[in-house]
C-alpha positions in Angstrom: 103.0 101.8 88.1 100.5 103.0 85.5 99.3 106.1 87.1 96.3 106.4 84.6 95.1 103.0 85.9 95.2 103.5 89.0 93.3 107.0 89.2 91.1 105.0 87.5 90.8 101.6 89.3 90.6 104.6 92.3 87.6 106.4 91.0 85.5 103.2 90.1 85.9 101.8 93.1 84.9 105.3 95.5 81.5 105.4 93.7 82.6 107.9 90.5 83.7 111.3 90.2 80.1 112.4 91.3 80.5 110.6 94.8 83.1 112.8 95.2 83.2 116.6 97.6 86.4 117.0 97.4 90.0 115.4 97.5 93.3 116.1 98.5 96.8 114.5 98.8 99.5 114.2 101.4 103.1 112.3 100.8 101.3 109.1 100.9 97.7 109.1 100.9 94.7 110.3 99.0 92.4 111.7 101.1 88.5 112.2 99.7 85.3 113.3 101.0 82.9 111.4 100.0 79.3 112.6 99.6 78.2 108.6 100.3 80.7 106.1 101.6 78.4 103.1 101.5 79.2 103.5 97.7 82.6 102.5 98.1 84.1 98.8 97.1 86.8 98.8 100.1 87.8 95.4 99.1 88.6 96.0 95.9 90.5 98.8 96.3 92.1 96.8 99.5 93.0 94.1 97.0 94.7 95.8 94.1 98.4 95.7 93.7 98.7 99.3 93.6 97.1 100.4 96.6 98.6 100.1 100.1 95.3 100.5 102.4 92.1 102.2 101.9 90.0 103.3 104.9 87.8 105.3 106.5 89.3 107.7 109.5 87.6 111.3 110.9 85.6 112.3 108.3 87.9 111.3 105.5 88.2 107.9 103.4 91.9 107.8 102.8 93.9 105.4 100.1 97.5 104.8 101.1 99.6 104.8 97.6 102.9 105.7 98.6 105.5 108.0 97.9 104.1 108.1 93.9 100.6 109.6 95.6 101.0 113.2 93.5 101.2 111.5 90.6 98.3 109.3 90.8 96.2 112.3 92.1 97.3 114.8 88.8 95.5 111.6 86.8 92.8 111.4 89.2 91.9 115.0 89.2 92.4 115.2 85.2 89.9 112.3 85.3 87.0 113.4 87.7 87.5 116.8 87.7 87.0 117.5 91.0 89.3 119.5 93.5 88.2 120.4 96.7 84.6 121.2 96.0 82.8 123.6 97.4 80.4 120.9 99.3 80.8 119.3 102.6 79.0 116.3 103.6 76.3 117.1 106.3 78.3 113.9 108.4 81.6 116.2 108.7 79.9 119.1 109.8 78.6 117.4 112.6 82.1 116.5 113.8 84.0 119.2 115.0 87.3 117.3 116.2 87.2 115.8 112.4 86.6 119.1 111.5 89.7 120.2 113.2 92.6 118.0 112.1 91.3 118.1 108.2 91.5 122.0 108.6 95.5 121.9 110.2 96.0 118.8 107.3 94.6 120.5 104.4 96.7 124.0 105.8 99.9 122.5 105.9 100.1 119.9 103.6 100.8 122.1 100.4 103.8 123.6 102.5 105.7 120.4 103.3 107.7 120.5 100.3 108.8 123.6 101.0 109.1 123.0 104.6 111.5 119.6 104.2 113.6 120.8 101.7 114.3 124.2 103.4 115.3 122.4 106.7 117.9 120.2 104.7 119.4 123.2 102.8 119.6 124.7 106.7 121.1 121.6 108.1 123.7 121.1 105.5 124.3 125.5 105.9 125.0 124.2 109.6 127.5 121.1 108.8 129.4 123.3 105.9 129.7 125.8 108.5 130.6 124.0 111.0 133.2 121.9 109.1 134.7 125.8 108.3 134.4 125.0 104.5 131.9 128.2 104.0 131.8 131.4 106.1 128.8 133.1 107.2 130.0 136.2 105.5 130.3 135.0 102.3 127.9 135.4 99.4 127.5 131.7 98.5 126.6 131.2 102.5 124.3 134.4 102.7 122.6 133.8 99.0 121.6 129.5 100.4 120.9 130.3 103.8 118.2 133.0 102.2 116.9 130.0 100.4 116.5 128.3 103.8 114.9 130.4 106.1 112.8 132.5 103.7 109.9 129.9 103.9 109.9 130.6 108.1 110.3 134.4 107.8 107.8 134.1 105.6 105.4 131.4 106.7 102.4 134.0 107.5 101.8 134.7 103.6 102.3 130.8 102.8 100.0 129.9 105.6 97.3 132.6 104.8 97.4 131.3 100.9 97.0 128.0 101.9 94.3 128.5 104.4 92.2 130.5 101.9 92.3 127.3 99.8 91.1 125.5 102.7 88.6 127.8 103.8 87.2 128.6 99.9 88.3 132.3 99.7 90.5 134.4 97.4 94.1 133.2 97.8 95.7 136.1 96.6 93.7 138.6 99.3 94.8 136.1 101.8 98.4 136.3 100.7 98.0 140.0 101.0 96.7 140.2 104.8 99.4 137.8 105.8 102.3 140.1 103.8 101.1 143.5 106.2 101.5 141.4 108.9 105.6 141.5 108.1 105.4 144.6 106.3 108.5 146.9 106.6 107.0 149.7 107.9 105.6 147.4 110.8 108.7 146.2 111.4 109.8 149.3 111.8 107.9 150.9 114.2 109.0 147.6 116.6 112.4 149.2 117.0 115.6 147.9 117.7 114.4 145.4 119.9 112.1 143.9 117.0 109.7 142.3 119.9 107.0 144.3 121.0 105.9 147.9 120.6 103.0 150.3 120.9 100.7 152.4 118.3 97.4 153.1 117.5 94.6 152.8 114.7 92.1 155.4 114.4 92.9 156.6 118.1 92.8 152.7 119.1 96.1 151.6 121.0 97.2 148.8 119.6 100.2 146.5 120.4 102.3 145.5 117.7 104.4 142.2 117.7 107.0 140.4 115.4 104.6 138.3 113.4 107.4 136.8 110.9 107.6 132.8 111.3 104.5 132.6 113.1 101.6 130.3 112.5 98.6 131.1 114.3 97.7 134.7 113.3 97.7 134.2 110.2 95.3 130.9 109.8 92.9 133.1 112.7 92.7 136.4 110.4 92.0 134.2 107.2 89.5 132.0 109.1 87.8 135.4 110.1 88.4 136.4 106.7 86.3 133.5 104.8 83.2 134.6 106.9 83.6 138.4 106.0 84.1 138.0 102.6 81.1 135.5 102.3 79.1 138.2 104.1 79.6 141.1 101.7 79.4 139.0 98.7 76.0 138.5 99.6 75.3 142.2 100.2 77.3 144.2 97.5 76.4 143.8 94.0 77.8 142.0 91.7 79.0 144.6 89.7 81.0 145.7 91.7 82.0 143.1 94.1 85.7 142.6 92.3 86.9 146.5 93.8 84.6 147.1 97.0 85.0 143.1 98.5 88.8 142.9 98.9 88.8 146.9 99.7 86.8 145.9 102.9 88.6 143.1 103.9 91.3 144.4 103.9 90.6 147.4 105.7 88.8 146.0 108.5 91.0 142.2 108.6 94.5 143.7 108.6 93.8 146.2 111.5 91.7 143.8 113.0 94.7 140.6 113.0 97.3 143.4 114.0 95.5 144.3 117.1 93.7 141.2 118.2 93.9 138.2 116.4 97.9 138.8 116.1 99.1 139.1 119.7 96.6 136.7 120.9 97.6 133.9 118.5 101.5 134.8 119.2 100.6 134.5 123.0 98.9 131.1 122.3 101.7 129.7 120.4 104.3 130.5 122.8 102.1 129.4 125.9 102.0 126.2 123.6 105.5 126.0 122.5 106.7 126.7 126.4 104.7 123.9 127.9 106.0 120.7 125.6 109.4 122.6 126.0 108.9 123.2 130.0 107.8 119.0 129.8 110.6 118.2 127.8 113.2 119.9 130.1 111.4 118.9 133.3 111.6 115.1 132.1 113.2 114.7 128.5 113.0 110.9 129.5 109.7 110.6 130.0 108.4 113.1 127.2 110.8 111.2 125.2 109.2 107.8 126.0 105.9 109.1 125.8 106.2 111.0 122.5 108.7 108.3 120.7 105.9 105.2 121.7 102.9 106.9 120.1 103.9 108.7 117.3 102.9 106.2 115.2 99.2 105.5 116.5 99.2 109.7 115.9 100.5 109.1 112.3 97.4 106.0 111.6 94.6 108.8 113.0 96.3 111.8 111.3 96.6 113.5 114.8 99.8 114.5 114.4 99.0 117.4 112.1 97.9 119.0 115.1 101.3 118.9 116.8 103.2 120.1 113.4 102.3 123.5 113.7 104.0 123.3 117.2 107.5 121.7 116.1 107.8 124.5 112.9 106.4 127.3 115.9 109.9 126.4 117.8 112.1 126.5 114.9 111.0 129.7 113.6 110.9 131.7 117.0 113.6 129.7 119.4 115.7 128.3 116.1 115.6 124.6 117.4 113.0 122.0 118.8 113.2 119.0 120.2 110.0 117.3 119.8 110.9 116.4 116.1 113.6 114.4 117.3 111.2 112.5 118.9 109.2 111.8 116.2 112.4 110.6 114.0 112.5 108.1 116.7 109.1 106.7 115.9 110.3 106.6 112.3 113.6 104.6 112.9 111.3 102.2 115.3 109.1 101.5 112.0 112.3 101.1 110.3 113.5 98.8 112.6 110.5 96.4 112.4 110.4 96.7 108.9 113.8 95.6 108.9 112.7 92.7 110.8 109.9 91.5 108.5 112.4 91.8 105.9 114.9 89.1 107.3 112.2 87.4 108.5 109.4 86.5 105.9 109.3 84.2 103.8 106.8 85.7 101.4 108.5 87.2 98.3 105.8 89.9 98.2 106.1 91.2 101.6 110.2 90.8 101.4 109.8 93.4 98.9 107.5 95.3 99.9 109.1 95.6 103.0 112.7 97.0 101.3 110.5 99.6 99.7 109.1 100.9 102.3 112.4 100.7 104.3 113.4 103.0 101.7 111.1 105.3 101.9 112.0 105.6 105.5 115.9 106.1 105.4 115.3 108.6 102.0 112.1 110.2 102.7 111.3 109.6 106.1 107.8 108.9 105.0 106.6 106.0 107.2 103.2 105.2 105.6 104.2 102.5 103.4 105.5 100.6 106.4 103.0 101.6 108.8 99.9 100.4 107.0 101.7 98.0 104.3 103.9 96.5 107.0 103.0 96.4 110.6 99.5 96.9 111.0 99.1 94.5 108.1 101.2 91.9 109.7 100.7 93.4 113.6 102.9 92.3 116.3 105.6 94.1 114.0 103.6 97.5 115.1 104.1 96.7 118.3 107.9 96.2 118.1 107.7 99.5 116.3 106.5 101.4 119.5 108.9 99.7 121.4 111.5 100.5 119.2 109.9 104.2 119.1 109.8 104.6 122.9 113.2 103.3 123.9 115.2 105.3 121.3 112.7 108.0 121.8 113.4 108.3 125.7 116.8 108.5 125.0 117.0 111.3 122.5 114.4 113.3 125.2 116.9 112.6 127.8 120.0 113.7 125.9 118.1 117.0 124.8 118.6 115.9 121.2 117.3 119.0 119.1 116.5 119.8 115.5 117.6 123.0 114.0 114.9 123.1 111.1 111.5 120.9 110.8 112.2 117.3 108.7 110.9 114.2 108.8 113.2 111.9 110.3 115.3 110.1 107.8 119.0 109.4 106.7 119.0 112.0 103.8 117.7 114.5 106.7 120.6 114.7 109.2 122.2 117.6 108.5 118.9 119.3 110.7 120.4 117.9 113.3 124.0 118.6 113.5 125.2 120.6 116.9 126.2 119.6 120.2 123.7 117.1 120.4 124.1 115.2 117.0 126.0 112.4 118.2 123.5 111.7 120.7 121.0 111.7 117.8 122.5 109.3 116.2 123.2 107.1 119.2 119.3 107.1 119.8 118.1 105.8 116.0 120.5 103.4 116.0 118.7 102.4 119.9 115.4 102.8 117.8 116.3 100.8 114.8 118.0 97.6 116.9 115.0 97.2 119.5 112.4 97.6 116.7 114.1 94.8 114.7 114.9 92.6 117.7 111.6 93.6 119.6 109.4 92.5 116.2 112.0 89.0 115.4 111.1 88.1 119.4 107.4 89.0 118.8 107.2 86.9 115.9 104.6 87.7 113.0 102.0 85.2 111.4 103.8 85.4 107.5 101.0 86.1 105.7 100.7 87.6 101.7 99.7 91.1 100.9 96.5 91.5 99.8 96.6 91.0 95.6 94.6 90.3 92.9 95.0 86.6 92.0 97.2 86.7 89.3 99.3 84.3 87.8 102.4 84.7 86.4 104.2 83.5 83.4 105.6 80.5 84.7 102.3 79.5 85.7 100.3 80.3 82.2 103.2 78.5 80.4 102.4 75.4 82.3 98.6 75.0 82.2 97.8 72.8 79.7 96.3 73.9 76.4 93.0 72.8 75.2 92.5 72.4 71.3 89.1 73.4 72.1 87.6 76.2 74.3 83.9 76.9 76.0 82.8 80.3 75.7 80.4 81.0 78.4 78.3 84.1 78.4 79.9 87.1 79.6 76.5 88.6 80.8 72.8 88.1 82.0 70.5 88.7 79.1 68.9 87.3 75.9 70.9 85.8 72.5 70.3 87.8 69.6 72.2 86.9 66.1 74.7 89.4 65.1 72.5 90.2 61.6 69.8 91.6 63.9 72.9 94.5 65.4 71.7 97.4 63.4 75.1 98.2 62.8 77.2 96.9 60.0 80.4 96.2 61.5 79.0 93.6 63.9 76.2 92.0 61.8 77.7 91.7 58.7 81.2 89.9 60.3 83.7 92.4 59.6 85.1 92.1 63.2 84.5 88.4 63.7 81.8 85.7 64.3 79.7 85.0 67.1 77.0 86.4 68.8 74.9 88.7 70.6 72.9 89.4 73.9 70.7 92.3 75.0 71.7 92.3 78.8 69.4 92.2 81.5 71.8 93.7 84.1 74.8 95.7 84.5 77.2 93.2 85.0 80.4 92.2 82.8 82.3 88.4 83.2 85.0 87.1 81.7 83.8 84.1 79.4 86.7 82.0 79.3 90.5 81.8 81.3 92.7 83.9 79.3 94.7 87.1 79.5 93.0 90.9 79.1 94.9 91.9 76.4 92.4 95.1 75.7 90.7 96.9 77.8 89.8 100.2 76.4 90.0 103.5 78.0 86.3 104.5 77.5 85.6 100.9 79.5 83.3 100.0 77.1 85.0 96.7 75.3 87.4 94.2 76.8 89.6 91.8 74.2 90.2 88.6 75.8 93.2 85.8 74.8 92.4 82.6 75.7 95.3 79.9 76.7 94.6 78.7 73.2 95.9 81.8 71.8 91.9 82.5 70.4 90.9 86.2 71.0 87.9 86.8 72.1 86.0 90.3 72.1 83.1 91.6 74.7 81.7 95.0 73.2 79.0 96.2 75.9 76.4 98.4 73.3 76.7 100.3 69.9 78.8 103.0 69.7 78.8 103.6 73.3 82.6 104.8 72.7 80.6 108.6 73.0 80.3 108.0 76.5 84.1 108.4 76.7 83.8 105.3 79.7 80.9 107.2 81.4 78.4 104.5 83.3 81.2 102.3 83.3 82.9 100.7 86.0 85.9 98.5 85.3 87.6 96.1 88.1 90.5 94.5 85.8 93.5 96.2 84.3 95.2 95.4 80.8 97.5 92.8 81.2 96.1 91.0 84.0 95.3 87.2 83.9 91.4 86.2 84.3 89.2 83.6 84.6 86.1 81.9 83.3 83.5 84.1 85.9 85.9 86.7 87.1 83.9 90.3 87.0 85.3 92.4 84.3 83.0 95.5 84.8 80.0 97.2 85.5 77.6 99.5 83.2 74.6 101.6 84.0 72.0 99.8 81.9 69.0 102.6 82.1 71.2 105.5 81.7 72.9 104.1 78.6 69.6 102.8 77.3 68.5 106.1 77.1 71.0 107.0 74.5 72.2 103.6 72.7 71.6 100.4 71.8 72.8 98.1 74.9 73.1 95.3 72.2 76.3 93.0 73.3 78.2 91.5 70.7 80.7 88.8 72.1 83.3 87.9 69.1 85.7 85.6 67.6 88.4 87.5 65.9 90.5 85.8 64.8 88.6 83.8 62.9 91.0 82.5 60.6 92.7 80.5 62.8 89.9 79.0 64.7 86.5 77.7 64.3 83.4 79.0 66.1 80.9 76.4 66.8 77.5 78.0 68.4 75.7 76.3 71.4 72.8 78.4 72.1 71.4 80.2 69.6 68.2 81.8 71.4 66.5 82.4 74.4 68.1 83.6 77.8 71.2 82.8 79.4 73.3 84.0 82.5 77.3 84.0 83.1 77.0 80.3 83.6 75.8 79.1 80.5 78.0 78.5 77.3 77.0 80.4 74.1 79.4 79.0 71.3 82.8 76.8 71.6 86.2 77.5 69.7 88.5 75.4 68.4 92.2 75.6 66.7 91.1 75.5 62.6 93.1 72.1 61.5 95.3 73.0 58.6 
């Protein structure tokens, strides 16, 4: 995958970088706001090769790329410059559920990393361990298992960082606020116990708590945070903004979070974390079943960033959780039907496709690809999923399957999972995985293609017959002029080839001819064409319109790719670049030498469907 490409492809096809608020990334999705989303060519994007799915869902328009999403977005951002604006769309603000899951996504998404590979480090601590090959008293255990649990002990700086990026304040005050929270001397005065104490500020009793490896005060006092330090920017000069601004927050957010915003938001987490726990050991079938069947339709509406916070609260305070079991269940149900449309299609794409995605399952436990790319694309596999999910899932809630550190359910992740329940964890995936497959091979799927461009392949072009002679048809709407009248000597006086010219009358770019788009340059603003014939034909939209560095342009083609006669190549701002250059279109023959250029309309207007010269192989 050319990442470049398809950042670009991306941004053409969401209306530009100026249609863009802001945009952010998970493990398999870009996720924009858009300032207009009428502007965007779904379709298109929906039809390239590169991208999974592109949608609109709660405020956000997301494009599914897969696992290589970070990638594409570095190129993305280094091309539109724009990361998470400032500006909201008035639409979002109006939505407050929207509002709501963006805020937990955009909060913990940065963390996941951190968060997945901490929980494997602690799950193979837990196997070693177990297996007696490391004690708990050696250095080599005490060094890794720092490694592993300092990202839960301490979560409240990481969360307040990454909630000041959400919320548009200073990071690094945020980062401050959430270290008093676990400050020694706090800690200290909690005593041996280490749960709950008393003291007081400025005569003030206040109750202090353990705050390490929780979620919620820290993302409150940041929140309360954003709208203080907006409010004394406005009031405090300039000046002197950079010493009296993060003096005052600080002295009236870390006193406030330690007596309010910190107990209340430990209380709420707990009550939280008690009542899926209290369900869950009430009925661990039924929560299992429940939980296991629809964690995939959370996954498609991004709902389950609201239950995340949940599964990470458990493993920090209780050291296990069982509702992450659960949703490994859903995975292995995904992997299941995947499985299924593997064996079972007879479409080359999809077959491999589907192993991809598979892949991605067992060694990422990211479930995207097969979710959008898969199921929903084919359907009654996304149902076999959710059966698959449910079955497996009530088992694993009836067993009381539990997860020592927060993973996304996956082959490379079981270590998380070893203890007295492990076997029965893997008992249930395998229960997810085998009714997935069988429930999806009984449902039966209509076979159909992935969306692509319609390309052909090598095979194909090798067998199309090659015509001696070739019909250039215009590649735009507009009116012939002779290359002597380009006030530019390159063009008019034949240096790069023979042909012609036409001043456009829209913004719209064909191809002339069936042939392969051997250039396409990065500024978007010429496109080199070979023709089955092997003649090479070259569109070059306006003089020196290179400057523009591809601004105004729109392309819908990649290098490489195989077009025909008609195809749209790109689009171009015509009145904006008119204001600068020339808009003067010379369409060339280039390799002149070995063909002859014979012209068939020489003046007046033409469109896309007209033929403006003919080329032929030169006879020796």
């Amino acid at each position: 995958m050319d990442y470049k490409v398809v950042a670009e492809l991306i941004l053409n096809e969401i209306g530009g970088s100026e249609n863009i608020n802001s945009v952010t990334h998970c493990a398999t999705r870009l996720r924009f706001r858009l300032k207009d989303e009428s502007k965007v060519n779904e379709q298109n994007l929906n039809d390239s090769n590169e991208v999974i799915q592109a949608f609109s869902k709660g405020g956000q328009y997301q494009v599914i790329i897969g696992t290589e999403v970070s990638k594409v977005y570095k190129e993305l951002v280094n091309l539109s410059n724009v990361e998470n604006s400032n500006e909201e769309s008035n639409e979002e603000k109006g939505k407050l559920i929207s509002r709501f899951f963006n805020t937990i996504s955009g909060i913990f998404t940065p963390l996941l990393p951190a968060l997945a590979g901490a929980g494997i480090l602690r799950g193979l601590l837990l196997l070693i361990n177990q297996l007696g090959w490391l004690s708990e008293k050696s250095g080599t255990y005490v060094i890794l298992s720092a490694a592993s649990m300092s990202v839960f002990y301490f979560l409240p700086i990481m969360l307040a960082f990454t909630s000041a990026q959400r919320f548009k304040v200073n990071p690094y005050i945020a980062a401050v606020i959430g270290a008093s929270l676990i400050h020694p001397d706090l800690i200290n005065l909690l005593g041996k116990d280490g749960n709950v104490a008393t003291t007081s500020f400025l005569g003030i009793p206040i109750i202090l708590m353990n705050y390490s490896s929780t979620v919620i005060p820290a993302i409150l006092a940041i929140w309360v945070y954003s709208y203080l330090e907006k409010f004394l920017e406005k009031y405090i000069w300039k000046s002197v903004q950079i010493i009296f601004v993060p003096l005052i927050s600080l002295v009236v957010i870390v006193p406030v979070t330690v007596g309010l915003f910190g107990p209340f938001g430990v209380y709420v987490g707990e009550g939280i974390a008690n009542g899926i726990n209290w369900l869950s050991e009430s009925n661990g079938w039924i929560t299992g079943l429940v939980v296991g069947g629809i964690w995939n339709v959370f996954v498609v509406f991004g709902l389950q960033w609201a239950v995340n916070p949940i599964m990470i609260s458990n493993i920090s305070t209780l050291g296990f959780d069982k509702i992450v079991p659960l949703t490994a269940a859903a995975n292995f149900g995904i992997a299941g039907a995947t499985f299924a449309v593997l064996l079972k299609s007879k479409n080359k794409k999809m077959k491999s496709f589907s192993l991809s995605a598979l892949l991605s399952i067992f060694f990422a436990g990211i479930t995207e690809p097969a979710i959008y790319g898969v199921a929903m694309k084919l359907k009654k596999p996304f149902i076999g999923a959710l059966i698959g999910g449910a079955i497996g899932g009530a088992y694993l809630g009836g067993m009381g399957v539990k997860s020592y550190a927060f993973v996304f359910g996956g082959l490379t992740t079981l270590p998380a999972f070893v203890g007295s329940t492990f076997i029965h964890y893997i008992i249930g995936l395998t229960i997810c995985f085998i009714t997935g497959a069988l429930a999806t091979y009984i449902l039966g799927f209509e076979d159909v293609s992935l969306n692509t461009r319609k390309t052909e392949n090598s095979k194909e072009k090798n067998e199309r017959q090659v015509e001696k002679s070739e019909n250039i048809f215009s590649p735009i709407n507009g009116k012939i002029k002779q290359l002597n009248e380009i006030k530019d000597g390159v063009f008019s006086e034949g240096i790069l080839g023979e042909g012609i010219a036409i001043l456009p009358t829209d913004g719209k770019v064909f191809a002339p001819a069936n042939g392969e788009l051997t250039t396409l340059f990065p500024t978007k603003h010429a496109y080199g064409l070979t023709l089955d014939n092997g003649a090479e034909i070259l569109v070059h939209i306006g003089i020196n319109t290179v400057e523009l560095n591809g601004e105004y342009f729109n392309t819908f083609v990649k290098q490489g790719q195989y077009v025909k006669q008609g195809d749209l190549l790109a689009e171009f701002n015509l009145e904006k670049i008119k204001e600068k250059f020339d808009i003067v279109t010379p369409i060339l023959l280039t390799n002149k030498g070995d063909y002859k250029l014979y012209l068939e309309n020489k003046n007046g207007e033409v469109s896309n469907n007209d033929i403006i010269f003919k080329v032929e192989i030169a006879k020796d």
